[in-house]
N, C-alpha and C positions, 0 to 999 in steps of 0.2 A: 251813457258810458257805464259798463256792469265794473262791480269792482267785486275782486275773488274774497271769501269766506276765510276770514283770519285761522289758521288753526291755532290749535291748546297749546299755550308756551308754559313757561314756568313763570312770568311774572303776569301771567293772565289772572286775573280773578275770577272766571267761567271757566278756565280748564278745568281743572275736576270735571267740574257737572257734564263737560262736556265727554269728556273722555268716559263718562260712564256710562252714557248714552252711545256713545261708539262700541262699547263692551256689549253692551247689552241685544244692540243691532247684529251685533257683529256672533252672539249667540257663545260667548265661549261661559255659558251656565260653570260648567267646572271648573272652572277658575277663580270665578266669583265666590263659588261655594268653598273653595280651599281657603282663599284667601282675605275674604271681608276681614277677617278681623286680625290679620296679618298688618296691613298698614297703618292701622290706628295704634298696634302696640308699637311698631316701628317708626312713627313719624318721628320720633326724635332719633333716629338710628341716620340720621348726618352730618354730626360732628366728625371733622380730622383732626391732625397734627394743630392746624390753626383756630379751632376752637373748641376742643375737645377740654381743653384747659386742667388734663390729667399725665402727672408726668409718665411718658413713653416708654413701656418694658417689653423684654423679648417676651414670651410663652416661652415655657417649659418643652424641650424636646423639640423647636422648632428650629428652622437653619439660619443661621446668623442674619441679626438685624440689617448688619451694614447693609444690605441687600433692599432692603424695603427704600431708601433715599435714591436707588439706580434702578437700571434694568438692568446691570450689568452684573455678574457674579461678585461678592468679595476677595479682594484680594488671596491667596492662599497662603496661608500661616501652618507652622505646627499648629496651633490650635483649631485651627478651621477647617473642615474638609475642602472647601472651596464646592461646595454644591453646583451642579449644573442638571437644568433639567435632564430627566431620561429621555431619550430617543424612543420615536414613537415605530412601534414594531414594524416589520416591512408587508407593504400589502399582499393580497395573493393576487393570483393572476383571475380576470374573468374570460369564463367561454366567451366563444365569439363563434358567433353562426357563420357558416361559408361565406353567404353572400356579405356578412360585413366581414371577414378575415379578407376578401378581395380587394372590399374596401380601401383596408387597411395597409394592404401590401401596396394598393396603387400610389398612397400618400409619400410612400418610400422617396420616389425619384421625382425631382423636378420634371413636369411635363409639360412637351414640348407649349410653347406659345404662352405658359400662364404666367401671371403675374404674382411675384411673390413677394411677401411683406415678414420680415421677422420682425419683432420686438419681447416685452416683459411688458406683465400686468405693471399697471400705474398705481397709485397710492391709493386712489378708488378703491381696488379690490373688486371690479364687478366684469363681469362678459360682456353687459350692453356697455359697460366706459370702452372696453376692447373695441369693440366692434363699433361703438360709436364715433373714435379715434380715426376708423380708416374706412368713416364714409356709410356705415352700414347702421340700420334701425332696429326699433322694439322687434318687427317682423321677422329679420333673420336671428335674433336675437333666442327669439320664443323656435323659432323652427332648430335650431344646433342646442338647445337646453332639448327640446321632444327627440332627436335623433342620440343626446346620450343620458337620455332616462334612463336611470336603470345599472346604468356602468357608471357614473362620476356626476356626483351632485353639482349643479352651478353654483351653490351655495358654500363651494369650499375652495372659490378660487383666491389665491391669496399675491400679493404684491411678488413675490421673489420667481413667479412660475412665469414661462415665458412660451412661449407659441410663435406658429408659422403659419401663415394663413396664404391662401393662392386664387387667383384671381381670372376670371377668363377678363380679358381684356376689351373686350368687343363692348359686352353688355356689363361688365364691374360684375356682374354675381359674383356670388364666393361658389365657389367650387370643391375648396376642402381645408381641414382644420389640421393642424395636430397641436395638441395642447399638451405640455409637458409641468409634470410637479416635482419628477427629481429622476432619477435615469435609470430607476426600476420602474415608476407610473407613469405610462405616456396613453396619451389617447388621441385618436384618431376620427376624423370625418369627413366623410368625402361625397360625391353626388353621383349618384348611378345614368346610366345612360336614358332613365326615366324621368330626372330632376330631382330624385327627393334624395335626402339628403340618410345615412347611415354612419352609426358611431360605434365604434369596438376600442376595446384597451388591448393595446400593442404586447405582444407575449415579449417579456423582456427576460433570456437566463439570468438569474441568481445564481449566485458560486457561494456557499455555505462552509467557510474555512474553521475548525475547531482550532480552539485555540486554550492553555493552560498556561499562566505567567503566574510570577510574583516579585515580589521587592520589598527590600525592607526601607522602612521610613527614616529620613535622614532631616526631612525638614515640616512635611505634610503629606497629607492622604496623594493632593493632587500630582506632587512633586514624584510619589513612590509608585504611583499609577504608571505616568511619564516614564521612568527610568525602567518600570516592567516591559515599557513596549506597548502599552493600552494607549486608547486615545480619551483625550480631556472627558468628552461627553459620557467617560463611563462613571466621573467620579461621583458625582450626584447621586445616579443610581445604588453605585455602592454605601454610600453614609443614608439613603432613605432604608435602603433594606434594612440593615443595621441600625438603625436610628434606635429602636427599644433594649438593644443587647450592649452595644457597644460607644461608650463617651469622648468621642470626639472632638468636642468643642473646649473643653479644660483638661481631659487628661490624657488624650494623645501625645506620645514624647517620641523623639530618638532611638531606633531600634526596635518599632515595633513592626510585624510583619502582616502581610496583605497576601494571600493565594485567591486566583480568578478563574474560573472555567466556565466557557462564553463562545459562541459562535461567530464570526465574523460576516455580513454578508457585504459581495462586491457586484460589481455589474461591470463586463470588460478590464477585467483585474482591480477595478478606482474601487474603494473601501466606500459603503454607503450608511453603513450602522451596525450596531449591535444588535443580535438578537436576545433575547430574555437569558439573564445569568443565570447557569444550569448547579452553581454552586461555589460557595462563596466561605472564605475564611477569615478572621483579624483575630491577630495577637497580641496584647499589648500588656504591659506589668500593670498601669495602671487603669490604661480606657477599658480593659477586658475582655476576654477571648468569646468568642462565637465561629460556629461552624455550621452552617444552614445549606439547604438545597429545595431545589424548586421541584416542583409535586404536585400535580392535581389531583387534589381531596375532596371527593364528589365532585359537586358542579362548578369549583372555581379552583384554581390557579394560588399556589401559595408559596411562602418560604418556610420551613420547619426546621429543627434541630435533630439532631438522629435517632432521638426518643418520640421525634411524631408532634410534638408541643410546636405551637405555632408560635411565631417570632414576629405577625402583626396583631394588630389591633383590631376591632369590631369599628372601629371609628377613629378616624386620623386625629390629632391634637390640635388639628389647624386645616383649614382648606385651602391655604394659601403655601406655597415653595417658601419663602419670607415673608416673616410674621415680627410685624411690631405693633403690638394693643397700644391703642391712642384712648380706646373709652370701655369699660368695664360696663357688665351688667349691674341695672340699679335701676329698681323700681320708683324710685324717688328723686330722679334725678334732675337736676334744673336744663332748661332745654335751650343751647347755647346758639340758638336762630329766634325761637319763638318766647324766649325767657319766661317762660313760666314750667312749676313741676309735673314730668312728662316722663315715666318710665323709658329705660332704654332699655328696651327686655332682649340685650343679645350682648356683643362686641363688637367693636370697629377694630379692624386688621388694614394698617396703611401698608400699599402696596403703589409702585408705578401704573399709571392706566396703560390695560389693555394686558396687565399677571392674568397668566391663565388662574381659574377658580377649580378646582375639582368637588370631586363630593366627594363628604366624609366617610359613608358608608355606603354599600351596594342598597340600591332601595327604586322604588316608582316613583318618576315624575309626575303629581300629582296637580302643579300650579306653575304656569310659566308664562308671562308675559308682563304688563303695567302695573303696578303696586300702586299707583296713584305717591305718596311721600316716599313708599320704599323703593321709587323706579322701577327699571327692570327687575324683575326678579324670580326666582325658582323654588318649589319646596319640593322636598322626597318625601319620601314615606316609606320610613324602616322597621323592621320586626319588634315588636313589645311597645307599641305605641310611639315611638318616636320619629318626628318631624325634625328635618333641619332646615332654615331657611335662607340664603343667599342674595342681598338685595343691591341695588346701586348699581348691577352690573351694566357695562358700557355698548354690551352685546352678546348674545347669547350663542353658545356650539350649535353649528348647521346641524340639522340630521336628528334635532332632537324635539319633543314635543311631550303635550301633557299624554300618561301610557307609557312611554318611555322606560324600559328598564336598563340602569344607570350601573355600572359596577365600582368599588373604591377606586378613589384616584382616577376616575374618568374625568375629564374637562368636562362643563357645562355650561362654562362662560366667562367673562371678565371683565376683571376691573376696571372700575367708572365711577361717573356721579350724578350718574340719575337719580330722576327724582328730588326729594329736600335732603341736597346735599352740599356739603362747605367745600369739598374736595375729594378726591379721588379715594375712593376707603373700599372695602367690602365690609358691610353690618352680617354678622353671621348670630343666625339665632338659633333655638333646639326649644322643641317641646314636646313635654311625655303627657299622652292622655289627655291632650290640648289644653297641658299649663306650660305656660311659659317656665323656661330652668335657663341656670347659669350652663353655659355652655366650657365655662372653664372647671366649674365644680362639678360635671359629669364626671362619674367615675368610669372611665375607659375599660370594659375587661379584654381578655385576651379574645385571640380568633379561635376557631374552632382548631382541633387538635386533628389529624389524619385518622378516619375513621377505625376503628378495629377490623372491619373486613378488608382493610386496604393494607394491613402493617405488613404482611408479608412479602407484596409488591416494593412497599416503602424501601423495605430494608435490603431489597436487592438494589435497588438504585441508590442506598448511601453508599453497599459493598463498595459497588462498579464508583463511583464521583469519591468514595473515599479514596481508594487506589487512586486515581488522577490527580486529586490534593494533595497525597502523599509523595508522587511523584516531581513535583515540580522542585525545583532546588533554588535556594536565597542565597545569593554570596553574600 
C-alpha cells in the first residue's frame, strides 16, 4: 500500500525546508533574491486585533474604521462619506477574426438538437469546478482556456459570472460556451465543423451618456450624491479623489455643495458604471473647497487643480480602502506567537478577508509568491530607492507576475492570513535603499504637477469643464 507524500502545512515542522526546496526546483531565483531577507524581518508581522495587544487607531487620511469589523460600507453619516469602492473602468471591446465572429454569432441561437445547461460560477471560483459540475474534465478544461487565450484570462473567473454551455447529445461533447461577466463582457466559444473549438469576445454597444449634477448636502456626501441623481458606487470615488483637499470625516456639515461631471455607460439602456470623473467640485465652510479635473500629464492619468498642482500623492496613506492599525512599526517589539524580541519592521492594517490590497505607488513587481512567515506576498519597486511590501495575502490579482508594471491604486491582491499569522491583517512594510522605514513616518510628497509643455492644452480643458461646473444649478 503507497501512502501519498504529506505536503508543507503550517504546523509541519519541515515545511519550510521544504517549501524552499520546491522554490528552488521550481527556479523562481528572483524572488528568492528580492525577498530572503523580507521574511526574517517580517516574521513577527502576524499579530491582529487578538494579539497585536496595541490599542486600535484609524491612520490619518484613511476612510472610516467602522469598515475594517465588515465587508460592508459604514453607515452614512454627515460625518462620513460612506465610501464605496470605485467601479472598475468598462472594458474595450477585442477584435475577433472572421472565423471566430462566426463563431460567435452562431452561440447567438439555441441550435437545433443541443443540449443546454445555464447556471453561475459556484463558490469555487474556477472553469474546471464549471465544467467539472456538468460532467466534463481537466481535458476540455485545458482545450476552452487554449481556445480563449488571448481574449479572457481563466484566472479571472469569479462567483457572480454566469454561462451557458450546450451540449451535442449523442456523444455529451460541449459544443459551445458563452461565458458572461457583466452585460458589456461576454465571451463566446463554439466548435467548427473541424472539432476544434474557437473563442472571440462578443462586440457588446456601449451608450456613453454625459452627464453634469449636483446637490447640496443636507445630511452626507452619500445622501447628496442620491438626491443629485448619481448612483451610490460614485461616492467613494468622489471622497478618494478629494481625500488630500477636502475633510470629510469631522467637518463635513449642512449646506455644503457637490458639482459632478461624469460619463454614464449603459448596454441596452441598463446603466452599467461610471466612467472616470472628468471633474469634480466640493464646497464646504468648513471641510473646504476644491475644484479638480482629470488630465493626462505625460504618461499617467491624474486629478489637478486649475493651476496644474496635482491633488494626489506619490504614495497612498494606506493600501487598504479601510484602515485600522492593530500593530505599529517597532524594532524591538516582543513577538506575540513566538514571545520573544522580534522587530515588526512594518504595520498590521485589519481588514475583512478577501479587501482588495492596492499598491501604494505605480512601481515593478519585483517579488511575488511564498514568504515562507510573511505568506503570500508582493514587493514593488519605486523611483528613489523604495520598496513596499504587502504580505499575508489570501491570493494574489490574476494577470500579474514578477516584471509586472503596477500603477497606483491597481489591486494586487488580498487580504488573508498566510503564512505566521493570528488573523486576517495585511503587514505593509516600505524600505528606502534596503533599510527598513516606518511606513507611517514616510513623508508623502505630492504628484507630479502638469508638465509646462502641456499647460496650454491644460487650460483649455478647465475653460471647457469650467463652463459645465458652472453651469450646473443647486436648489
Amino acid at each position: 500500500m503507497t501512502h501519498p507524500i504529506p505536503l508543507p502545512t503550517l504546523g509541519d515542522p519541515g515545511a519550510s525546508k521544504r517549501r524552499r526546496v520546491v522554490l528552488a526546483i521550481a527556479g523562481t531565483l528572483a524572488f528568492v533574491a528580492a525577498a530572503v531577507a523580507v521574511p526574517l524581518a517580517l516574521a513577527g508581522a502576524g499579530d491582529s486585533d487578538q494579539a497585536g495587544g496595541r490599542a486600535a487607531r484609524r491612520r490619518p487620511g484613511a476612510e472610516h474604521p467602522a469598515a475594517a469589523k465588515s465587508a460592508e460600507p459604514p453607515a452614512p453619516t454627515a460625518r462620513s462619506p460612506a465610501a464605496t469602492p470605485a467601479p472598475e473602468a468598462a472594458p474595450r471591446s477585442a477584435e475577433v477574426a472572421p472565423q471566430e465572429a462566426q463563431a460567435a454569432a452562431e452561440i447567438e441561437r439555441d441550435l437545433p438538437g443541443l443540449e443546454v445547461k445555464r447556471g453561475t460560477v459556484d463558490r469555487a471560483g474556477t472553469l474546471s469546478g464549471v465544467l467539472k459540475r456538468h460532467g466534463l474534465g481537466a481535458a476540455e478544461s485545458h482545450e476552452l482556456a487554449q481556445a480563449l487565450l488571448g481574449k479572457f484570462d481563466v484566472r479571472r473567473v469569479r462567483p457572480e459570472h454566469s454561462y451557458v454551455l450546450r451540449f451535442d447529445p449523442a456523444t455529451k461533447k460541449l459544443h459551445a460556451l458563452s461565458y458572461r461577466v457583466s452585460a458589456a463582457e461576454i465571451y463566446d466559444v463554439t466548435r467548427d465543423g473541424r472539432g476544434a473549438l474557437h473563442g472571440a469576445r462578443r462586440r457588446v454597444p456601449v451608450q456613453r451618456i454625459h452627464v453634469a449634477k449636483g446637490a447640496r448636502v443636507q445630511s452626507s456626501l452619500f445622501e447628496a450624491a442620491t438626491r443629485a441623481g448619481l448612483r451610490s458606487v460614485i461616492v467613494g470615488t468622489i471622497a478618494e479623489i478629494l481625500s488630500n483637499e477636502v475633510d470629510f470625516y469631522t467637518r463635513q456639515r449642512p449646506g455644503d455643495t457637490l458639482r459632478v461631471v461624469v460619463d454614464e455607460e449603459r448596454v441596452q439602456g441598463s446603466f452599467q458604471r461610471y466612467g472616470p470623473i472628468k471633474a469634480l467640485e466640493y464646497r464646504g465652510e468648513k471641510a473646504g473647497q476644491a475644484r479638480v479635473y482629470r488630465f493626462a500629464a505625460g504618461d499617467q492619468e491624474g486629478y489637478f487643480t486649475s493651476s496644474g498642482r496635482s491633488v494626489e500623492r506619490e504614495f497612498l496613506r494606506s493600501p487598504l480602502k479601510f484602515v485600522r492599525v492593530t500593530s505599529e512599526f517597532n524594532p524591538r517589539r516582543m513577538h506575540p506567537v513566538l514571545h520573544r524580541v522580534m522587530g515588526h519592521m512594518g504595520v498590521d492594517l485589519a481588514a475583512p478577508p478577501g479587501t482588495p490590497v492596492y499598491a501604494s505607488s505605480a512601481g515593478t513587481i519585483i517579488a511575488r509568491g511564498d514568504g515562507g512567515p510573511a505568506g503570500n506576498m508582493v514587493q514593488i519597486q519605486h523611483a528613489d530607492g523604495l520598496v513596499t511590501i504587502y504580505a499575508h495575502l489570501s491570493r494574489f490579482e490574476p494577470g500579474q507576475s514578477v516584471g509586472t508594471r503596477v500603477d497606483q491604486r491597481q489591486v494586487i491582491g488580498y487580504v488573508g492570513s498566510t503564512g505566521r499569522a493570528t488573523g486576517p491583517h495585511l503587514h505593509y512594510g516600505m524600505k528606502k535603499n534596503g533599510r527598513f522605514i516606518d511606513p507611517e513616518g514616510f513623508e508623502v510628497r505630492p504628484g507630479r504637477p502638469v508638465p509646462r509643455a502641456q499647460m496650454d492644452e491644460f487650460r483649455r480643458l478647465v475653460g471647457r469643464l469650467d463652463g459645465e461646473l458652472d453651469s450646473i444649478t443647486i436648489e
